[in-house]
C-alpha positions in Angstrom: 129.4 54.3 60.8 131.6 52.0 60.1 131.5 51.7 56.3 132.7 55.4 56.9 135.2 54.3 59.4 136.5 51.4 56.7 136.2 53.7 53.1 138.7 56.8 54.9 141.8 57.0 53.2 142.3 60.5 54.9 143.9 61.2 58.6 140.8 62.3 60.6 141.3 65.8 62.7 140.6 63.7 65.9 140.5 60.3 67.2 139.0 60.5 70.4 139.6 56.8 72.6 136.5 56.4 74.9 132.7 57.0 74.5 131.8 58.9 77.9 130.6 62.2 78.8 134.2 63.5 78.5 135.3 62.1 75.0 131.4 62.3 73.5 131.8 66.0 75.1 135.1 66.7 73.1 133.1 64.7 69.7 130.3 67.3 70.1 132.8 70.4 70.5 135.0 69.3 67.3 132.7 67.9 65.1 130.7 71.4 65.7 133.5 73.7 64.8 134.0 71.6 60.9 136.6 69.1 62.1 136.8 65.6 61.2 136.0 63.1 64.3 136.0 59.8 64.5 134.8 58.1 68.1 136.0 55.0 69.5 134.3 53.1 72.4 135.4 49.9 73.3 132.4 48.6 74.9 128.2 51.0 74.7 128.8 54.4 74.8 128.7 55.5 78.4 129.0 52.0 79.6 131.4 52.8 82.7 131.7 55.7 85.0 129.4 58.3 82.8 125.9 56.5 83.4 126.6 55.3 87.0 126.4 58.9 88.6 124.0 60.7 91.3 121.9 61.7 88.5 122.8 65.5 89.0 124.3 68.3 87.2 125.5 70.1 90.6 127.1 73.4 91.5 129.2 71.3 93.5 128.0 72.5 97.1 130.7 70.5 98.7 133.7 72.1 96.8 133.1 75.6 99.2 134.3 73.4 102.0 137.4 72.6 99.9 137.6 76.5 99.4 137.5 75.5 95.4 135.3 78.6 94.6 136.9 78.7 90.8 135.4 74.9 90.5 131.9 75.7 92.0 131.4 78.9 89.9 132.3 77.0 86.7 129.8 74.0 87.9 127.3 76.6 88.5 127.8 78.5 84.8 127.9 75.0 83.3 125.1 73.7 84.7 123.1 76.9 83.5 124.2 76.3 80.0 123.3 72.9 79.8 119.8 73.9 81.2 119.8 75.5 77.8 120.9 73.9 75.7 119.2 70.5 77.0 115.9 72.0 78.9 114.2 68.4 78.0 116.9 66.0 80.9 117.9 68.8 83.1 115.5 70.2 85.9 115.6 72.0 89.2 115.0 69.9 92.5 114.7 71.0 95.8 117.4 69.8 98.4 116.9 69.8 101.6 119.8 69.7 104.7 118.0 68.4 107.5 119.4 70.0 111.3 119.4 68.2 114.4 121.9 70.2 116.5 121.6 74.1 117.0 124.2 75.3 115.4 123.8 73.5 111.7 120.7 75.7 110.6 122.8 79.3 110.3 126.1 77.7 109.4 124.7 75.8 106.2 122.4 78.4 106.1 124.7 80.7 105.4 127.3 78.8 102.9 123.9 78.3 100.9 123.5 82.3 101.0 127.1 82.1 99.8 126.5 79.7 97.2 123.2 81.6 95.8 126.0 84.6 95.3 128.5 82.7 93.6 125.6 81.2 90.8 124.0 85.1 89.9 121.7 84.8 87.0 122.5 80.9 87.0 121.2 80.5 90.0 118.2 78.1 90.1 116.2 79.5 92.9 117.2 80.9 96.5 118.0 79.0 99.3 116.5 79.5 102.7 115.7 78.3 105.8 112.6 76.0 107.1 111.1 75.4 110.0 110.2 71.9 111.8 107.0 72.1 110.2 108.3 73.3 106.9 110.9 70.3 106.8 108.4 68.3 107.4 105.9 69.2 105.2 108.4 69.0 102.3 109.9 65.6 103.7 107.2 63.3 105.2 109.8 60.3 105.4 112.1 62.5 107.6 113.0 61.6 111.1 111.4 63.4 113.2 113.3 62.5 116.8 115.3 65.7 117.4 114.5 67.6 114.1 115.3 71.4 114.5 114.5 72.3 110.9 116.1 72.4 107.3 118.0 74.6 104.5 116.8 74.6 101.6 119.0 74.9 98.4 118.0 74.4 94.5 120.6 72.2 92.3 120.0 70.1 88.8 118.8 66.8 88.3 119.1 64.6 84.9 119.6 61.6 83.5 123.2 61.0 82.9 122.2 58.0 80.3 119.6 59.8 78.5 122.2 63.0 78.0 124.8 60.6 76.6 123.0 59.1 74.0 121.6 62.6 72.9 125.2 63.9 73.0 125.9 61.3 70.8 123.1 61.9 68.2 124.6 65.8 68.4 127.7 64.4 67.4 126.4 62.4 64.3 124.8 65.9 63.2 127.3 67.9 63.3 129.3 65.2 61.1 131.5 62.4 63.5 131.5 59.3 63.0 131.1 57.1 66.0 131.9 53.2 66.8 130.8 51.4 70.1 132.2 48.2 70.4 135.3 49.1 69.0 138.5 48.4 70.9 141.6 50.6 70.7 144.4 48.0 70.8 147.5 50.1 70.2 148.4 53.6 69.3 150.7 54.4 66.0 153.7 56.5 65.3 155.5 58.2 62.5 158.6 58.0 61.6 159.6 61.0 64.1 157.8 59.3 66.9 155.1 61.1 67.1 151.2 59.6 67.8 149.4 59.8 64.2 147.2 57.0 64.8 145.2 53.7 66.4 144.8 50.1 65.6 141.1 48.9 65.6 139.5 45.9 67.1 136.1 46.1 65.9 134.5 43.2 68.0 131.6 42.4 66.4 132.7 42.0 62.9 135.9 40.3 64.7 137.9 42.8 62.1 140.7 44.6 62.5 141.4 48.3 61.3 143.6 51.2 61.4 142.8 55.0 61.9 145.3 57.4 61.1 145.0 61.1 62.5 146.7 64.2 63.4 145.1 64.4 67.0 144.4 61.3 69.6 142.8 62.2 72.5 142.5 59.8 75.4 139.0 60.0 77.0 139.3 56.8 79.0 138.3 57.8 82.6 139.1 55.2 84.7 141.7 53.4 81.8 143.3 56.6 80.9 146.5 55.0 82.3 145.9 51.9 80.3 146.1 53.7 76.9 148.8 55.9 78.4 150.6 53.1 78.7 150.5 52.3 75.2 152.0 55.4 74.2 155.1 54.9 77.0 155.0 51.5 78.8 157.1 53.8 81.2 154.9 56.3 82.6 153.7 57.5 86.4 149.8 56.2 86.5 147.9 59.5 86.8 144.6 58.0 88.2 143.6 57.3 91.6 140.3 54.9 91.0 137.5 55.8 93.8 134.9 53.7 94.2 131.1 55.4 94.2 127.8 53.0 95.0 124.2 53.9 95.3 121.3 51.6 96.2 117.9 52.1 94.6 114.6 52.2 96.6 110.9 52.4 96.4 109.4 55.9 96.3 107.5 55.1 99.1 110.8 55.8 101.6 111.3 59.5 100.4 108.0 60.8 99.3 107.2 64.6 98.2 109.3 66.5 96.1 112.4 67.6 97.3 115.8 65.3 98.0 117.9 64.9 101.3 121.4 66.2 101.0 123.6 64.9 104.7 126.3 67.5 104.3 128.9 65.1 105.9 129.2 61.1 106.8 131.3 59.0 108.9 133.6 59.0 105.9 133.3 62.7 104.8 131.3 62.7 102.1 128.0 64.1 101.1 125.4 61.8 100.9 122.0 62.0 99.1 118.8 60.9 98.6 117.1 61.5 95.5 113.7 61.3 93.6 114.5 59.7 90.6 112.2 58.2 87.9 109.8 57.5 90.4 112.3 55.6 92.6 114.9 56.9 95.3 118.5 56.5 94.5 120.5 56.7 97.6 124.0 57.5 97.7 127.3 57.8 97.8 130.7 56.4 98.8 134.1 56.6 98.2 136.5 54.0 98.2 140.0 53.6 96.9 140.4 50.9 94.4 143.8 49.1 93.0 142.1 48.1 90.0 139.7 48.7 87.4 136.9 47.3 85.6 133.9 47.8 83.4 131.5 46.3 85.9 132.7 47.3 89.2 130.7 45.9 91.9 129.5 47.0 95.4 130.9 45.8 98.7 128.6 44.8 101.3 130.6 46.9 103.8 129.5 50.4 101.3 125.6 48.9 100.6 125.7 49.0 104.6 127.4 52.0 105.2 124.8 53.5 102.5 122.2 51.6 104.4 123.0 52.4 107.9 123.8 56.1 107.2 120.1 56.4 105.5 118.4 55.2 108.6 119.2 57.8 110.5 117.4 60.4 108.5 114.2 58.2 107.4 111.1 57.1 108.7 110.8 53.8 107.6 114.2 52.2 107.8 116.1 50.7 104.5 117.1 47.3 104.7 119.1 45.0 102.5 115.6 43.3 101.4 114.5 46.6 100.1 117.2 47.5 97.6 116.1 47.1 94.1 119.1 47.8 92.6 122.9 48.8 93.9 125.5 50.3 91.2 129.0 51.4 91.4 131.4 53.7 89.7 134.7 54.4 89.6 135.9 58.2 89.5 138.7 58.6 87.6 140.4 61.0 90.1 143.8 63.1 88.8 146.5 62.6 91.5 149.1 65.1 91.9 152.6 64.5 92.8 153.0 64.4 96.2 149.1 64.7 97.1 147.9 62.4 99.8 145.6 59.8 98.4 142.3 60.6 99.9 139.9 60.1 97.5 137.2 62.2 98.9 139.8 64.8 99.0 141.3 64.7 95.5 140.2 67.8 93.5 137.2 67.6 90.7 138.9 69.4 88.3 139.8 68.1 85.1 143.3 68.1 84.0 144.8 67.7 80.7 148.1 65.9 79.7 150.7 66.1 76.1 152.9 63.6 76.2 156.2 63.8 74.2 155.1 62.0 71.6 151.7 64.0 71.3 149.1 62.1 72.4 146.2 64.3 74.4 144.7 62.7 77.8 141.9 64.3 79.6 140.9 63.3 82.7 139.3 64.2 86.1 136.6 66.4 86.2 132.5 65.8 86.8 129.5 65.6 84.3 128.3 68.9 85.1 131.6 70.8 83.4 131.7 68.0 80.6 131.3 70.9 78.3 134.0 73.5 79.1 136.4 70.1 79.5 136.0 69.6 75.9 136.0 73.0 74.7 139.4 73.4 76.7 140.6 69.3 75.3 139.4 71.2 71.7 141.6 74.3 72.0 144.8 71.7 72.8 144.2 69.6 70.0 144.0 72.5 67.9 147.8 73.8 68.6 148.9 70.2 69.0 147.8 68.8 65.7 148.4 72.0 63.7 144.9 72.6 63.4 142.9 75.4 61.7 141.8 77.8 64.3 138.0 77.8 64.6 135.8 78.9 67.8 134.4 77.1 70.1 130.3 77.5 69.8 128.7 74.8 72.3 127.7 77.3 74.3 124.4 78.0 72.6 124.4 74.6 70.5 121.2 72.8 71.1 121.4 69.1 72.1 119.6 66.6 70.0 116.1 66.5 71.7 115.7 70.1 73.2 112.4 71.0 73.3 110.9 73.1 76.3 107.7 71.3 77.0 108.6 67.7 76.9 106.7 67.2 80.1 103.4 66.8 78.1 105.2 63.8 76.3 104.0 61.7 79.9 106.0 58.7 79.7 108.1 59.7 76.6 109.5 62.9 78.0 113.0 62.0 78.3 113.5 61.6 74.7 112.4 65.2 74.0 111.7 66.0 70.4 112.0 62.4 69.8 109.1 61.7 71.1 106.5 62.5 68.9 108.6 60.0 66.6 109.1 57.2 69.1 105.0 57.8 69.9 104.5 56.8 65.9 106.8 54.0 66.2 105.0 52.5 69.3 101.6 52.7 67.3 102.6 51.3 64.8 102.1 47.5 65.8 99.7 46.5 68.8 102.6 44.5 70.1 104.4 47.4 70.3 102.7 48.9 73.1 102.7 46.3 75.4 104.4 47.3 78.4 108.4 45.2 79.3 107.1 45.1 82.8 104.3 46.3 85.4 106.5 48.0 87.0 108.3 50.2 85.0 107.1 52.4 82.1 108.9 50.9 79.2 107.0 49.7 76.2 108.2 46.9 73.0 108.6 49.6 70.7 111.1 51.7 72.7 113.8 48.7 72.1 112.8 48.8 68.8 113.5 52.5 68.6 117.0 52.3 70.6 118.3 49.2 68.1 117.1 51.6 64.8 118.0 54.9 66.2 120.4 54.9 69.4 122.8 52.2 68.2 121.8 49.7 71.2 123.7 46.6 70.3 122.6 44.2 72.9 120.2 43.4 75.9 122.2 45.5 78.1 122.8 48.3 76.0 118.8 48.7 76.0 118.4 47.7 79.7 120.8 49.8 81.5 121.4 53.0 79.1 118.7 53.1 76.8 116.3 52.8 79.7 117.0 52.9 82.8 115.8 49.2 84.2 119.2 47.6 85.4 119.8 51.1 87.8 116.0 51.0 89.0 115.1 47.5 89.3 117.5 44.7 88.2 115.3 42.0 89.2 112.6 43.4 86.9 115.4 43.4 84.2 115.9 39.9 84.3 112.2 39.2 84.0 112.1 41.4 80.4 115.5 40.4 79.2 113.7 37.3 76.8 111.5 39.6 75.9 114.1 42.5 75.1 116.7 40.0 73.2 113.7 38.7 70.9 113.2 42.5 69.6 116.7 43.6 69.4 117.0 40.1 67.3 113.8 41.1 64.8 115.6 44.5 64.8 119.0 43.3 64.1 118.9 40.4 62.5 120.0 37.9 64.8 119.2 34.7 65.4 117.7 32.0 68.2 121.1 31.5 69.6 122.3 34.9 70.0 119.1 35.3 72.2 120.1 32.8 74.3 123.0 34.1 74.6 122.3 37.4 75.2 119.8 36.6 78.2 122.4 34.0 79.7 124.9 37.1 79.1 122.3 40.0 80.8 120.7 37.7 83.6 124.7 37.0 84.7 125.2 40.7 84.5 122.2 41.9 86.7 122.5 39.8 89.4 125.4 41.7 90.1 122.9 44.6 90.7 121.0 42.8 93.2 122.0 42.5 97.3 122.4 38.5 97.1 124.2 38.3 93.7 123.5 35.2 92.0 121.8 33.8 94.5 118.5 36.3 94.2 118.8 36.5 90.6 118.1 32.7 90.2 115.2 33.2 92.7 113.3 35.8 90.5 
């Protein structure tokens, strides 16, 4: 990728700043109709906001109490697609609203009824309602004291990691190039003033480069006013940061099948609790931020809200000694002029932005309508950058690794079509199919795999997006990071002291992830 990045002497079609679901979105969607993309990530692909979400591609029950029924039906159609086009990370789950007051079983009831209407033929299956002993049955964690019942809805569950690196492998096929670690220092003009261009730090050759083009997009989530900025020091900040954190569990505190959705908290958000590979993430909050980062970290006030909210629908009660991991994200919400600040209230949808001099920002929106962002980013860049008119056709594209039967891949199911090919790798050396920990799935060969085929550049690339292990179980991250550096460094070439480095560099990272910071991390 980057010898292509280095030998073009022609403008690309599109440079598109930031490796997330949004910019990778708008790769896939221009690369497939014949344009020339290049990708620029500044850290791994997906390394902020994309891979630290719910883990669901949602109709967006919530938006109906906004009255946003355009934003719901798109969430619904979008969701169907991607169950398409990527039937190997998207499935249905269950959800169920517990009631414990009279009136909560016909009035969610019936916005469910409501919401089964607005999905059609997208719809996953039909909501209803349970009784105590339904609820129950489906939910054996539950709280029982003053249960009434449930409503049961059907939404979509996947792995928001997993997706990005296959979107990215789309990408590839359909012809862009794409760089992680590559830092977008500065955007150039023309003579007339007009964005044709960006200037390149590529970290780890320490090089710098240029990119000319007739298109730049800017995909940055929560830095989009960062790189705005370097178009017009002058301009309004569009973004209002909100902060999202979810705490991991043991399956054990949410067994069965189905998730918990609490249709409103003390701070007016949904909150959920989800099976996840074989784990329960809980979450979410929502908290207004001044400032950004690429590790944002949880509060103890949100772990306890998270925490303390939870116990009131469980069984066995959550404590702090129980989490196994806490994340956070930052939304990058769009502000409009004049719009209070409420973060749980902002809107979802995305919005897109020319500035004078031409640069394209696109921002807002959810990972469920990823794909209509970009087809609508697609169609601007098109007029803005003089562009040959050519039809959008991610609709019915297939995403690297579709297959419809991955389940009978066992551990290996999330890498779809890949599998059979990672299975070969993993056989292919006894060490190779020694298992990272006892407690999670991963085996030696699948870092091998991720440093050959998914571009994983270091111990955290590997840890937190090409597996899941810093989301699940940081502690249990720590404990394989030695091993994980030492076959990223056979893979790569690297040597003792990058190993070193890269388990001082991970171990630092991870206790972040744990309730007790530092402190635990040493411990382990």
């Amino acid at each position: 990728m980057l010898d292509r990045l280095r030998d073009r002497r022609e403008p690309w079609d599109l440079v598109i700043i930031g490796g997330g679901a949004t910019g990778m979105g708008v790769a896939v969607d221009a690369a497939s109709r014949g344009f020339d993309v290049l990708l620029l990530e500044q850290s791994d692909f997906g390394k902020g906001t994309s891979t630290r979400s719910t883990k669901l591609v949602h109709g967006g029950v919530r938006y109906l109490k906004q009255g946003n029924v355009s934003l719901v039906m798109e969430a619904l159609r979008e969701r169907g697609t991607l169950l398409q086009n990527a039937p190997h990370l998207v499935s249905d789950l269950q959800f169920i609203v517990p009631n414990y007051v009279w009136w909560e079983a016909p009035f969610y009831g019936v916005g469910m009824k409501v919401y089964d209407v607005l999905a059609g033929r997208y719809r996953f299956g039909k909501s209803r309602n349970l009784s105590v002993e339904e609820t129950i049955a489906r939910l054996p964690n539950i709280e029982r004291d003053g249960l009434r019942g449930g409503v049961l809805y059907h939404d979509g569950q996947f792995d928001d990691a997993r997706l990005l690196v296959n979107l990215a492998q789309t990408a590839v096929e359909q012809g862009a190039v794409l760089v992680n670690y590559a830092r977008v220092g500065a955007v150039l003009k023309n003579g007339a003033g007009f964005v044709d261009g960006v200037r390149i730090h590529e970290i780890e050759g320490d090089a710098e480069l240029e990119a000319r083009a007739r298109v730049v997009v800017n995909a940055t989530g929560p830095f989009t006013d960062a790189v705005r900025r370097m178009d017009d020091p002058a301009v309004r900040p569009m973004i209002a940061p909100s902060q999202g954190v979810h705490v991991t569990l043991a399956r054990e505190f949410l067994a069965g099948d189905s998730a918990i959705m609490v249709p409103r908290t003390s701070d007016g958000r949904v909150l959920f609790a989800v099976p996840w590979h074989g784990h329960v993430i809980v979450g979410t909050t929502d908290t207004p931020l001044d400032t950004v980062s690429l590790e944002p970290r949880a509060t103890d006030e949100e772990i306890d809200f998270i925490l303390e909210t939870a116990v009131q629908y469980l069984v066995k009660d959550p404590t702090r000694d129980d989490v196994l991991s806490v994340f956070a994200g930052i939304r990058p919400l769009v502000k409009k002029m004049g719009e209070e600040e409420n973060t749980a209230e902002l809107s979802r949808d995305h919005t897109i932005e020319v500035s004078h001099s031409g640069l394209i920002t696109i921002a807002g929106g959810k990972w469920t309508t990823y794909r209509n962002m970009a087809e609508d980013c697609v169609d601007h860049a098109i007029t803005i950058g003089d562009l040959e008119e050519r039809p959008c056709v991610t609709k019915t594209l297939r995403i690297h690794g579709h297959t419809r039967d991955a389940d009978r891949f066992g551990a290996l199911s999330w890498y779809g079509a890949d599998a059979t090919a990672v299975q070969s790798l993993i056989d292919s050396r006894d060490d190779y199919a020694q298992r990272l920990h006892a407690d999670l799935p991963y085996r030696a060969g699948e870092v091998v795999w991720a440093a050959k085929h998914e571009m994983a550049r270091t111990v955290d690339d590997y840890l937190s997006r090409r597996s899941r292990t810093t989301f699940l179980n940081a502690r249990a991250g720590i404990a394989m990071a030695p091993t994980v550096a030492q076959l990223l460094a056979e893979a790569l070439g690297r040597n003792e002291a990058w190993i070193d480095a890269q388990v001082k560099t991970y171990r630092e990272l991870a206790s972040g992830y744990l309730v007790g910071g530092a402190e635990r991390a040493l411990a382990s």
